[in-house]
One Martini backbone bead per residue (centre of mass of N, CA, C, O) as a GRO file, in nm:
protein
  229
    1UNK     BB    1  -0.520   1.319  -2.357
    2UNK     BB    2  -0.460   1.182  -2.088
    3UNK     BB    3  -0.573   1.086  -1.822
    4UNK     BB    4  -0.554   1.121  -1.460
    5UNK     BB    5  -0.311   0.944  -1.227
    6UNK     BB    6  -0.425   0.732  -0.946
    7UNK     BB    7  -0.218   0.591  -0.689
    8UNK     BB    8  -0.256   0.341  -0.473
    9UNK     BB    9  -0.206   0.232  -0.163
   10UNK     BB   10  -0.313  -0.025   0.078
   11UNK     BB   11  -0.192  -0.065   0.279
   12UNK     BB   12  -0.276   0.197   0.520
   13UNK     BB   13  -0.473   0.318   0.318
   14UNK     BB   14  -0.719   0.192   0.181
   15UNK     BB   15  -0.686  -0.056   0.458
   16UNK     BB   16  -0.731  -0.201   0.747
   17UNK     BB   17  -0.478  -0.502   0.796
   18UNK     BB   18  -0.336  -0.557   1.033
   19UNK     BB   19  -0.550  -0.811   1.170
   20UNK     BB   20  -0.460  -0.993   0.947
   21UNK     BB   21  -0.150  -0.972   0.924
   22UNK     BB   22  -0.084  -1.056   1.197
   23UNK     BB   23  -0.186  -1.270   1.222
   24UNK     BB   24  -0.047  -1.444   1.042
   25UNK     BB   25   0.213  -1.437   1.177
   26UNK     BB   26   0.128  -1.557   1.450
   27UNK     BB   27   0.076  -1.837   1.313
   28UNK     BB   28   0.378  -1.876   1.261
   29UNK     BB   29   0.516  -1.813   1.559
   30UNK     BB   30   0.337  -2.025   1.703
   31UNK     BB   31   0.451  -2.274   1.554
   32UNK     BB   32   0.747  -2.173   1.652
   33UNK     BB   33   0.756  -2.118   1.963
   34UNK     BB   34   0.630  -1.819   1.980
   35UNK     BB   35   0.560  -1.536   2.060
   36UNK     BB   36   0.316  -1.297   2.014
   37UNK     BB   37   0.203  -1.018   1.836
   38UNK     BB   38   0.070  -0.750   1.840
   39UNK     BB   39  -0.117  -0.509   1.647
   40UNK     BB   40   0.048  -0.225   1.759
   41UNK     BB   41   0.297  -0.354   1.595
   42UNK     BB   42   0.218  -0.272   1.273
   43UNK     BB   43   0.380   0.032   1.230
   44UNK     BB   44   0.682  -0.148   1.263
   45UNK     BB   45   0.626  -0.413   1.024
   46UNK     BB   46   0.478  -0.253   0.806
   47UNK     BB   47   0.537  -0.226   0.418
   48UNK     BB   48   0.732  -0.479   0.319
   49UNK     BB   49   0.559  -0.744   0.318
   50UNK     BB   50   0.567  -1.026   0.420
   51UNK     BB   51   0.856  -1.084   0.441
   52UNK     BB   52   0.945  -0.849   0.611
   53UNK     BB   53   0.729  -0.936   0.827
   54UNK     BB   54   0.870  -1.195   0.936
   55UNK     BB   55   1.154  -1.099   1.008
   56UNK     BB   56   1.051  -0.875   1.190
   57UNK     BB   57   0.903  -1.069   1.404
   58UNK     BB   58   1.125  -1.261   1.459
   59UNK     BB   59   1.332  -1.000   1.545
   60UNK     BB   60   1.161  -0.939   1.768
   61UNK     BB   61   1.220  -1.217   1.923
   62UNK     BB   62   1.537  -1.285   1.802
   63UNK     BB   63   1.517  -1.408   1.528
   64UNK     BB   64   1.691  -1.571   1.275
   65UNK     BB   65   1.658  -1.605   0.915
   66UNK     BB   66   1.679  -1.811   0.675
   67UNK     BB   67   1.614  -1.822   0.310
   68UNK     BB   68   1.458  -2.066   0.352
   69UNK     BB   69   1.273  -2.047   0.590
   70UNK     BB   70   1.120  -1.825   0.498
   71UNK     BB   71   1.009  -1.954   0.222
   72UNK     BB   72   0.817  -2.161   0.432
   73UNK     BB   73   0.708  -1.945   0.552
   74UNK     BB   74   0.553  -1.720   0.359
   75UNK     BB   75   0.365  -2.044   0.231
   76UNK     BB   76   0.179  -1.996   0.523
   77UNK     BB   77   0.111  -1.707   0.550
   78UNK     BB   78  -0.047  -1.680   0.304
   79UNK     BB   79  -0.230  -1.870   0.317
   80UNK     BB   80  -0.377  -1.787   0.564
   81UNK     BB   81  -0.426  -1.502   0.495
   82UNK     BB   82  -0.621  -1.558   0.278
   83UNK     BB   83  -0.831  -1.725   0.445
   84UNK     BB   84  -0.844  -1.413   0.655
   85UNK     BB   85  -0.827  -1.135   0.455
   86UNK     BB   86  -1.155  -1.003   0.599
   87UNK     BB   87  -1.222  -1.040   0.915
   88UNK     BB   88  -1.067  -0.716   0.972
   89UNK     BB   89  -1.093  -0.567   0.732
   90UNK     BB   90  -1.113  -0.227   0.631
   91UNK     BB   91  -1.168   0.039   0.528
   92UNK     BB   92  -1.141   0.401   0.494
   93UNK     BB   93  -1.303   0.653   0.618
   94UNK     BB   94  -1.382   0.783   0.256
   95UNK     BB   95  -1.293   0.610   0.026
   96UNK     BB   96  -1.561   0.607  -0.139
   97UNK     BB   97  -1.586   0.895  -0.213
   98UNK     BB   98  -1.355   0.946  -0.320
   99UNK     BB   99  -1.327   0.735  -0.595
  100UNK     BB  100  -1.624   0.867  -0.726
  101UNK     BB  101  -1.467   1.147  -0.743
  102UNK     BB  102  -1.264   1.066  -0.929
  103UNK     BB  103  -1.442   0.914  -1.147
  104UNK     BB  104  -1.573   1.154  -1.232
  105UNK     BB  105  -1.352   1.339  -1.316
  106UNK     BB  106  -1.180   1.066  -1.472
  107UNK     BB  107  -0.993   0.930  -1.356
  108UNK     BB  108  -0.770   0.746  -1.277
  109UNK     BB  109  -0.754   0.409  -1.121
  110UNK     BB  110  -0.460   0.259  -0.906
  111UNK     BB  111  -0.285  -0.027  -0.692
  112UNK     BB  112   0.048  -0.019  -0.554
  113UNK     BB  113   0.160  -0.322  -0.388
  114UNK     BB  114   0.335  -0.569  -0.145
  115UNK     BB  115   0.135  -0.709  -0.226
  116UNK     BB  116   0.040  -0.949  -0.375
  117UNK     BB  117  -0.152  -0.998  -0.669
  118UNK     BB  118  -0.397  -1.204  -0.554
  119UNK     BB  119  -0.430  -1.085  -0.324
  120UNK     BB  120  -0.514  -0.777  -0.356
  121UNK     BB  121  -0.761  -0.852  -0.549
  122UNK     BB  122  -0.942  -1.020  -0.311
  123UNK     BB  123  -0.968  -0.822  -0.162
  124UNK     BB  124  -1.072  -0.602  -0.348
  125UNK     BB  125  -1.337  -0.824  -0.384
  126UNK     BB  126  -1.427  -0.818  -0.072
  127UNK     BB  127  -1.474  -0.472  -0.047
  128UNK     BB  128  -1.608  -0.388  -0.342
  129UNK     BB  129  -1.313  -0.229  -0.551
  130UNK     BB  130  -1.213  -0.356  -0.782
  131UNK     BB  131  -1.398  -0.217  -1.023
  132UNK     BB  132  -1.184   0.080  -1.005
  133UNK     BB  133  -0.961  -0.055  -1.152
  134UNK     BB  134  -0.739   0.009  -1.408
  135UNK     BB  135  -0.499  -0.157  -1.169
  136UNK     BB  136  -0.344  -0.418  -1.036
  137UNK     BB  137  -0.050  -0.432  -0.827
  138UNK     BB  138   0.232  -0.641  -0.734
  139UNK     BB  139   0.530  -0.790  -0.594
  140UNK     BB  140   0.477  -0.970  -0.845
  141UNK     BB  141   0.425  -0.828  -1.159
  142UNK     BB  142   0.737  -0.739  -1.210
  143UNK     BB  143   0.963  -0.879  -0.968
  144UNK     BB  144   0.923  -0.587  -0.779
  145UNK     BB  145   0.918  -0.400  -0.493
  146UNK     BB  146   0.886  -0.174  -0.321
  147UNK     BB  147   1.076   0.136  -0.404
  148UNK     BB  148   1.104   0.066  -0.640
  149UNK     BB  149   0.973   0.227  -0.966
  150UNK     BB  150   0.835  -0.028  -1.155
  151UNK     BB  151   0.571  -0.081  -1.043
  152UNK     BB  152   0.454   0.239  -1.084
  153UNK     BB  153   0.518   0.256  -1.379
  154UNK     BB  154   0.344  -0.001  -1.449
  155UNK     BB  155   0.076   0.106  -1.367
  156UNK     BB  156   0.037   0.385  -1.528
  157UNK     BB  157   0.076   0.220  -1.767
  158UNK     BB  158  -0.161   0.005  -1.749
  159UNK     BB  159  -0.409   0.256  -1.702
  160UNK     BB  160  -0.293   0.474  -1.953
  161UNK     BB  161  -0.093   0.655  -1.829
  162UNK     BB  162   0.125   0.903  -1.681
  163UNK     BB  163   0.352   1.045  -1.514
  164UNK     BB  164   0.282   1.369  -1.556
  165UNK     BB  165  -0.057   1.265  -1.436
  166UNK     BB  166   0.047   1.175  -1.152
  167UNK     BB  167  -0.055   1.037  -0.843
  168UNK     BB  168   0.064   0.920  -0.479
  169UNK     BB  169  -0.096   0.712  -0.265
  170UNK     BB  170   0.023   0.702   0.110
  171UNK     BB  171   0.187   0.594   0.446
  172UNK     BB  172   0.500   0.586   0.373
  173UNK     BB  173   0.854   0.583   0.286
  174UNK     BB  174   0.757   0.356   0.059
  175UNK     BB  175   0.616   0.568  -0.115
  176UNK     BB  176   0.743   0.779  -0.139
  177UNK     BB  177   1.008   0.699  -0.274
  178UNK     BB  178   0.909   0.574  -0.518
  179UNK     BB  179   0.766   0.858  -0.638
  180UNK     BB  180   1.028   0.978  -0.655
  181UNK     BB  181   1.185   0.769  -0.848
  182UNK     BB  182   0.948   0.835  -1.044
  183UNK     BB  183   0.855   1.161  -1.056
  184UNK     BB  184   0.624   1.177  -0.818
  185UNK     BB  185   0.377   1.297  -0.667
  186UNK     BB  186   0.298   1.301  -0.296
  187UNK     BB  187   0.014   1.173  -0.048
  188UNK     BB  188  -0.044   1.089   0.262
  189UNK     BB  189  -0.115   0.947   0.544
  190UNK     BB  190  -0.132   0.934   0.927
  191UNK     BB  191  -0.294   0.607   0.969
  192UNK     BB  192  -0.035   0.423   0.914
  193UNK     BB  193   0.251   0.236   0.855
  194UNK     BB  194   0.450   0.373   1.067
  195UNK     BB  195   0.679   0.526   1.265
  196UNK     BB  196   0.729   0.744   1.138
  197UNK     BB  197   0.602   1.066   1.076
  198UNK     BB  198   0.505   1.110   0.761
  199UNK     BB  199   0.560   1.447   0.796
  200UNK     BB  200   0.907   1.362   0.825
  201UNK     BB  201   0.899   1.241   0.486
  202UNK     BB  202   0.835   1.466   0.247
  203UNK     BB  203   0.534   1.502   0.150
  204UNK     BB  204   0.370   1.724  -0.025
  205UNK     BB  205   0.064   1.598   0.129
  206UNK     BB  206  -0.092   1.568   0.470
  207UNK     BB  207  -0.364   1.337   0.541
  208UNK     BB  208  -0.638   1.229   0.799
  209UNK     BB  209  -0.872   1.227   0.550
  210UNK     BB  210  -1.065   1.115   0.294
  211UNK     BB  211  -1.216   1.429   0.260
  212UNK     BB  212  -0.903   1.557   0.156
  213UNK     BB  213  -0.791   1.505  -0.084
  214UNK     BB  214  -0.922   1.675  -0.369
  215UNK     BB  215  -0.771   1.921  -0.250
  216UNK     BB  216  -0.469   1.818  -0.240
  217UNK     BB  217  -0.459   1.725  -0.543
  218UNK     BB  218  -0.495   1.992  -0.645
  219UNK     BB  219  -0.282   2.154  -0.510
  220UNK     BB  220  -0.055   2.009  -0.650
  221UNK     BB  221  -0.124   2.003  -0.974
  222UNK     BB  222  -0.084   2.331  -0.924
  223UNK     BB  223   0.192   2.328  -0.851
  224UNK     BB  224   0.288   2.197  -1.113
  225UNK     BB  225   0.174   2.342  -1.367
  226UNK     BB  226   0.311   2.654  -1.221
  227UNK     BB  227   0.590   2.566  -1.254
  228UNK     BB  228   0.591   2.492  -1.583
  229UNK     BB  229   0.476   2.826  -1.658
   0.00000   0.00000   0.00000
């Protein structure tokens, strides 16, 4: 029997990105003689990739991009970003126990995310914890980026477990989405990049602090198992 498969998002999620994708951001908004966006505006911003990041701040400006002129930002976009990857960016307290308390149950760690897979390998090379996940998923890597749900299966197939046997940890409504059209349960953060409420938005458990989430994956695994007995 395959081991229990838990997949990560990263952005917002386990990782405080806000700061240096926002920079990034700024970096082309300003080059483009466009006023810059505060990083408190990463909430309604952040969560569907670089290319949705540029649209929406872009957006907000007043501005309307052509995808051509898209695809011009987000080669500047993504390069600045590259640069400046972990400038600002840092864990959220709790990441790093809650992990090893996953390896140590036995559990694979996985990450799928909206980010590049490049750019997320990177970064979590960067915050040293690349070598937890036994897959990590990017907006590129199958070719489609969440909420379909094909990056989430092929993550979960990638990592060797199984759709059964698995749980997504997000932190936004592109999260949920993607779990549930994957057939998978999903627990939220409170502290992640949504405009609305995550809590609003119908995961089976919202956990405000990675202290609380072992006892919360318990909670879910056991309302499935108790479901199909």
């Amino acid at each position: 029997m395959a081991a229990p498969t838990i997949v990560y998002d990263l952005d917002g999620t386990l990782a405080d990105t806000a700061g240096d994708l926002m920079g990034a951001l700024n970096f082309v908004l300003g080059r483009e003689g466009l006023p810059t966006l505060p990083v408190e505006n990463a909430r309604s911003l952040l969560g569907a990739g670089g290319r949705a990041l540029i649209q929406r701040g872009f957006a907000a400006c007043g501005h309307e991009l052509s995808p051509q002129k898209l695809e011009m930002l987000f080669g500047d976009f993504l390069a600045h970003y590259n640069d400046h990857i972990d400038v600002h960016t840092r864990l959220y307290p709790g990441v790093l126990d809650a992990l090893d308390a996953f390896e140590s149950a036995g559990w694979r760690q996985a990450i799928c995310t909206n980010k590049m897979e490049a750019s997320a390998k990177m970064l979590l090379d960067r915050l040293g914890v690349a070598g937890r996940f036994a897959f990590i998923c990017g907006q590129d890597t199958f070719g489609v980026g969440k909420p379909d749900p094909k990056p989430l299966i092929g993550t979960i197939e990638g990592s060797g477990g199984t759709i059964a046997g698995a749980i997504m940890i997000g932190d936004s409504g592109t999260d949920i989405k993607t779990a549930r059209a994957a057939g998978l349960p999903v627990i939220c953060v409170d502290f992640g990049y949504t405009d609305i409420p995550v809590a609003e938005l119908g995961p089976d458990r919202v956990i405000s602090h990675f202290d609380e989430l072992e006892a919360a994956v318990a909670e879910v695994m056991a309302t499935l198992t108790s479901g199909e007995a």
